[in-house]
ZALUM-309153 format. One record per residue: residue number from 1; residue in one letter; chain; x, y, z of N, C-alpha, C in turn. Coordinates in steps of 0.05 Angstrom, whole numbers, plus 5000, padded with zeros to 4 digits. Example, Ala and Ser with C-alpha at 12.3 -4.5 7.8 and 13.67 -1.06 7.14 Angstrom:
BEGIN
1 A A 5264 4886 5156 5246 4910 5156 5264 4934 5156
2 S A 5257 4955 5142 5273 4979 5143 5258 5001 5157
END
This chain:
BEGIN
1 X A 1804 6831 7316 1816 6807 7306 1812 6785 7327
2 X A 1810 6755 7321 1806 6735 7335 1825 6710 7333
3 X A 1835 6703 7338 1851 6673 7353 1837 6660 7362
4 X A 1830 6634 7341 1813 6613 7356 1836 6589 7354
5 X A 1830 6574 7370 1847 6551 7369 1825 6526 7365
6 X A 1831 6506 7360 1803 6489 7343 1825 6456 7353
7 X A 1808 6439 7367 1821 6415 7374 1796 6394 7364
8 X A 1812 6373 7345 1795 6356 7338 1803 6335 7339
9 X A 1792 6315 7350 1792 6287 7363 1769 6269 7355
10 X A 1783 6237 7352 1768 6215 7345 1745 6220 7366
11 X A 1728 6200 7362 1697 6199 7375 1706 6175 7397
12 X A 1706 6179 7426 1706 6160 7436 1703 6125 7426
13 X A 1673 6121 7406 1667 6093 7394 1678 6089 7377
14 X A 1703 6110 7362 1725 6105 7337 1749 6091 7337
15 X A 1755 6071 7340 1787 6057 7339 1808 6078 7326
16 X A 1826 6085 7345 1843 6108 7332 1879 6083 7333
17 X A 1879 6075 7305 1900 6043 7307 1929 6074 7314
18 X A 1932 6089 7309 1954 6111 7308 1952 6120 7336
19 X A 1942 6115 7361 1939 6126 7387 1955 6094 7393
20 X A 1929 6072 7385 1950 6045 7394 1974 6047 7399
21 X A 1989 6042 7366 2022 6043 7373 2033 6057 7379
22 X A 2021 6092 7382 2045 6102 7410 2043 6097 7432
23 X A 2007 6079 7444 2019 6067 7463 2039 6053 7467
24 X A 2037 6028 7452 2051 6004 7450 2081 6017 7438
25 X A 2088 6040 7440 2112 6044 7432 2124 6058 7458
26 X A 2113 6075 7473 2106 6089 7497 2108 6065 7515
27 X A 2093 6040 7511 2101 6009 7537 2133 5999 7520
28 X A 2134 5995 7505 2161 5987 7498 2189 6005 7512
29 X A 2183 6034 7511 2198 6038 7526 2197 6050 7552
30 X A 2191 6030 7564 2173 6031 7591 2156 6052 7613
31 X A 2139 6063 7591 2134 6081 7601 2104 6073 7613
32 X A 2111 6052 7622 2079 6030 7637 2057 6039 7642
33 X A 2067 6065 7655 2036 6082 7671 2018 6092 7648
34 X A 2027 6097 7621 2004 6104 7605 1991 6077 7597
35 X A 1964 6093 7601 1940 6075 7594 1932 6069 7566
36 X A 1918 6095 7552 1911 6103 7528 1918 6130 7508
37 X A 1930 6121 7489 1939 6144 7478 1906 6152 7454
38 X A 1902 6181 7449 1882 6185 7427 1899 6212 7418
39 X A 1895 6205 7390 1910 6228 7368 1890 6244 7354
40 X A 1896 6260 7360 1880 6285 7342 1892 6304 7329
41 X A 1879 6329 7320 1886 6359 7303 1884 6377 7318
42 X A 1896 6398 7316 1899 6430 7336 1910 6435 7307
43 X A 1892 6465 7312 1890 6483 7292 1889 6515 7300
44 X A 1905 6538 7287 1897 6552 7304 1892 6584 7278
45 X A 1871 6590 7285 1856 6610 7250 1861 6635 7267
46 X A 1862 6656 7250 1858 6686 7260 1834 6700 7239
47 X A 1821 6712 7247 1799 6722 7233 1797 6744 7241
48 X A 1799 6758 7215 1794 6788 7225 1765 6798 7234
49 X A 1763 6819 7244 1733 6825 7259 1718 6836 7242
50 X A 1692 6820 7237 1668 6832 7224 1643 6836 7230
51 X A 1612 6838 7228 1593 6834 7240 1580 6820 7245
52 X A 1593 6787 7226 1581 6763 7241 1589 6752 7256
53 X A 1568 6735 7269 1573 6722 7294 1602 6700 7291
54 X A 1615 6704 7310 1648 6698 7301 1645 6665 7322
55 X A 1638 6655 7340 1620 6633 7347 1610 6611 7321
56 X A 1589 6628 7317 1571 6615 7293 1589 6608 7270
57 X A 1607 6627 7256 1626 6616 7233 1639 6601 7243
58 X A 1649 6601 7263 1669 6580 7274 1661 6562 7273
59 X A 1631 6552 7281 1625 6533 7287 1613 6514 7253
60 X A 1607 6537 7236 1607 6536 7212 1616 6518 7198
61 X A 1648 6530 7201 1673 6516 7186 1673 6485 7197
62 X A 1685 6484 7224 1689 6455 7235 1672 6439 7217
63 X A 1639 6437 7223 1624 6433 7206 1625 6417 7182
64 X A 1632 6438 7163 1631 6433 7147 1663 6433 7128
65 X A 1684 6429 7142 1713 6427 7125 1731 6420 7145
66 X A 1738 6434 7176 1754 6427 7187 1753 6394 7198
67 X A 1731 6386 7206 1727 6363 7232 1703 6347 7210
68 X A 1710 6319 7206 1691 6304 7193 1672 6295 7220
69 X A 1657 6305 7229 1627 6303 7242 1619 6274 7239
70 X A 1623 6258 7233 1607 6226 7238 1633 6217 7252
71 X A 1656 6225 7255 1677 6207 7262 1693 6227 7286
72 X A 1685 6247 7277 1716 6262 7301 1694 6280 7318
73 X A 1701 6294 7339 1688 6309 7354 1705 6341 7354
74 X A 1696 6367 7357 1715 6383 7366 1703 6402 7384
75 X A 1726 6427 7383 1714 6454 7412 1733 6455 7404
76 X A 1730 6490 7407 1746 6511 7397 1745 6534 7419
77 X A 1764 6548 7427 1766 6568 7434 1778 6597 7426
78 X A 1759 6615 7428 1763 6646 7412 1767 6662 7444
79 X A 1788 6684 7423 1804 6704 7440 1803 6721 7423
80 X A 1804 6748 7439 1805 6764 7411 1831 6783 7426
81 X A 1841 6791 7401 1865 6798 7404 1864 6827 7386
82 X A 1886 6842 7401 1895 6866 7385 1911 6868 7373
83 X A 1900 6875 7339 1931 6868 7319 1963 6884 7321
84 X A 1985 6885 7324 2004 6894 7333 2017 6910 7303
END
């Protein structure tokens, strides 16, 4: 079995207006030293173990359903775990 955790984030060149105002909510209450806030998704799948490449589907999915690809960026990390 596998535990991936999957983090997806705007693209650097993307205006994220929802990172803005928790800056500007974050300077309101004076919390000065932050610079830039960016908001993203954490996700975290368990997949049971089969004979495909568990990498490759992963990278699969993002792809194509988790992470819209012209706008957000992601990386995932897999662990594999023993089911209890």
């Amino acid at each position: 079995m596998f535990k991936v955790k999957v983090f997806i984030t705007l693209r650097e060149s993307v205006l994220d207006p929802q990172g803005s105002a928790v800056t500007t909510s974050l300077h309101a209450l004076t919390y000065d030293e932050v610079q830039d806030v960016r908001i993203g998704k954490y996700m975290e799948l368990t997949l049971k173990k089969n004979e495909k490449d568990v990498d490759a589907r992963v990278k699969e999915m993002c792809e194509k359903l988790l992470a819209n690809t012209v706008i957000e960026d992601y990386r995932y990390e897999i662990e594999e775990v023993i089911p209890s």
